[in-house]
N, C-alpha and C positions, 0 to 999 in steps of 0.2 A: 505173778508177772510184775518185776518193778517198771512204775509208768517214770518216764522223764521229767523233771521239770520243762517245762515249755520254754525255749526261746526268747531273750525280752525282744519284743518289739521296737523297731526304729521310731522315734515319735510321727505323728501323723500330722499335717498339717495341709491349711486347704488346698487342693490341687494338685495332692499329692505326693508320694514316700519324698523325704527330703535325701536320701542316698540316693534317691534314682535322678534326682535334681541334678545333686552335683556331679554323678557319673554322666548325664547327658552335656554337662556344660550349663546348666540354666542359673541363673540370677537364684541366688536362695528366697525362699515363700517370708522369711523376715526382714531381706533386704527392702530398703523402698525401690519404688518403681524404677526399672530400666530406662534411661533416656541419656543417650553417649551423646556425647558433643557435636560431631558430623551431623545426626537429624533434626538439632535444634535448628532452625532456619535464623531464628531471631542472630545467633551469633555468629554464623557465615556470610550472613546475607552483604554485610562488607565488601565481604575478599571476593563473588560470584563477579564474573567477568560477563555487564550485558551487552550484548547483540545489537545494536544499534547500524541498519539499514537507511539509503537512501533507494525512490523510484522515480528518476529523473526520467523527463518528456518533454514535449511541448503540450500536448491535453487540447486540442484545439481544434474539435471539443471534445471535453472530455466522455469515454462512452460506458458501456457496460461491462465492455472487455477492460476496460482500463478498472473499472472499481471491482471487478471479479477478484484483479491480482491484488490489487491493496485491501482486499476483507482479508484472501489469503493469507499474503504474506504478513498480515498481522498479527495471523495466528502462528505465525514461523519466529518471527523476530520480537527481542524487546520492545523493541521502540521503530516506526518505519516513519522518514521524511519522505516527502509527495515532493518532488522539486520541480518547482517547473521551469524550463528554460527563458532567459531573455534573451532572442536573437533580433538584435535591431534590424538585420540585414532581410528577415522577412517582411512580407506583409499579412498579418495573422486573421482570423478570419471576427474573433473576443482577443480584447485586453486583456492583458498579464492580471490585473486586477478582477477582470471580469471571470476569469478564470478559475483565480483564487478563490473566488468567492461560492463561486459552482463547487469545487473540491470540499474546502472546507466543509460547506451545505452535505456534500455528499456520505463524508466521511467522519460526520457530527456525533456517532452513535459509535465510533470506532477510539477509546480511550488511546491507546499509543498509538496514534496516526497522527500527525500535524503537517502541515501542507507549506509550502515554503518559498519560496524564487530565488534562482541562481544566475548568473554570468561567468562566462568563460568557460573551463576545463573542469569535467564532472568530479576529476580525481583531488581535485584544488577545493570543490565545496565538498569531497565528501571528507578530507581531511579536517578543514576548519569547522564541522560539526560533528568532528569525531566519527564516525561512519566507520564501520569494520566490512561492511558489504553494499555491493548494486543490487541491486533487482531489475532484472528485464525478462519480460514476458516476448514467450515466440511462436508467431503463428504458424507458420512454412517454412519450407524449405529457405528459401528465398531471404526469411529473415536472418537465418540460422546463419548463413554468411556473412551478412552483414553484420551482425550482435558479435561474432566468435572475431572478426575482424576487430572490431571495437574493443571486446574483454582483454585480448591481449597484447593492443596498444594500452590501455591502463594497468595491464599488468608492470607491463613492460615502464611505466610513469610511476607508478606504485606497488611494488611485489606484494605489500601488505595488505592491498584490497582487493577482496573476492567479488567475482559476479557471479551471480546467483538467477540459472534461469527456471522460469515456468513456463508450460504450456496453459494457456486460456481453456476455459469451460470447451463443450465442444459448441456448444449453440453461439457462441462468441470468437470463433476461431477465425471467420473471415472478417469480420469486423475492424476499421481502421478508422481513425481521425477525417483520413483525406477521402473514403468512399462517403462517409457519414453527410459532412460539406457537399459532395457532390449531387449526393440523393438529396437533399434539402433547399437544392440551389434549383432543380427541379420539377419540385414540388410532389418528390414523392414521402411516400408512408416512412418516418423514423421513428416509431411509435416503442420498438421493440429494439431498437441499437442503442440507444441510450435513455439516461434516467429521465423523470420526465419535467423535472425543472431545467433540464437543460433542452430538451425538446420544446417548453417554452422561448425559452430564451430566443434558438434557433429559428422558430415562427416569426418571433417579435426581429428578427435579424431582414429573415428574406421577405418581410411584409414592405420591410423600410425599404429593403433595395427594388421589390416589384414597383412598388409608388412612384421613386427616382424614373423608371424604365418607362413609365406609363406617361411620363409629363405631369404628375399633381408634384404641386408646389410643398414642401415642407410648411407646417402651421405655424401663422404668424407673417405669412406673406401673401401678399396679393395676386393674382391672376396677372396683372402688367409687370408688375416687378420680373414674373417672370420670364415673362415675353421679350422684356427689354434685355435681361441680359444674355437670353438665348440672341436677338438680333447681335449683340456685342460680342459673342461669340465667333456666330457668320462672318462677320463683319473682319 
């Protein structure tokens, strides 16, 4: 029986037949390593177009609903501005600066968050620092009208800026600026509506104004001083 000579074999090489390589499409086992242009990040990272957000309010004060959406949304966006409104025509309950200082404090551990103050038209500051989107978080019904009323007067001011909404935690869903004030102004429990340097803050706020209510004199003044010009008041 004449036996065959045997078949030369394909060369071997690590990780296997180098034909079956190139019949699958694969990089050859001598080539260097695979690494196309699109997944070097070093040399796209240029041309990537980032996301730069504003979350304009007035924060006053700021609660736990409100830092809910900015941890959020900073896991959403490149970059998120904290804007806080200046409206002269209120009467606020903390200073624009006082405010600022609470945000920043809050949002100290948040690398793309910075916190910021505006005046006028949200779509005017969100242009002048670049901004591609709002952020507005919505509790209810109730707000959804009002926000969707808003989104598409700034559409309508700016077609190129998106609003972007969220719904709050659920434990933070009825939570507001103005209920927060009100519970506080009556000395109940804010322990759990917001953070708790701002629950400081808020103590040191209605201590000042119970004192006012109660007739003690601010320190640094006398017991007649004050009497004299409560009579100039009567008077």
């Amino acid at each position: 029986m004449e036996r065959r000579a045997p078949r030369p074999s394909s060369p071997k090489w690590p990780g296997g037949d180098a034909r079956r390589s190139i019949a699958l499409g694969l990089p050859s086992p001598l080539a260097p390593a695979y690494n196309p242009s699109f997944l070097d990040l070093s040399s796209t990272e240029g041309r990537v177009k980032r996301i730069k957000a504003i979350y304009p309010g007035s924060f006053d004060p700021p609660t736990n609903g409100h830092l809910d959406l900015i941890e959020r949304g900073s896991k959403i966006f490149d970059e998120l501005v904290v804007a806080i409104l200046r409206n002269p025509e209120k009467d606020p309950l903390f200073s624009v600066a006082d405010r600022r200082k609470m945000l920043e404090a809050m949002t100290s551990g948040l690398d793309n968050v910075s916190v910021d103050t505006f005046a006028g038209l949200t779509v005017d500051y969100a242009l002048r620092v670049e901004a591609r989107a709002i952020l507005r978080g919505i509790r209810a019904i109730s707000d959804y009208e009002y926000e969707l009323q808003m989104a598409l007067m700034n559409r309508k001011l700016q077609p190129g800026l998106e609003t972007v909404f969220m719904m709050p935690a659920e434990k933070y869903s009825y939570i507001s600026s103005r209920l927060v004030r009100e519970v506080a102004q009556l000395g109940g429990s804010i322990e759990c509506l917001v953070p708790d340097l701002v629950e400081r803050k808020l103590r040191e706020k209605m201590d000042v104004a119970l004192k006012f209510e109660n007739g003690e004199q601010p320190a640094g003044k006398t017991r007649s001083e004050g009497k004299s010009k409560s009579r100039k008041k009567k008077a």
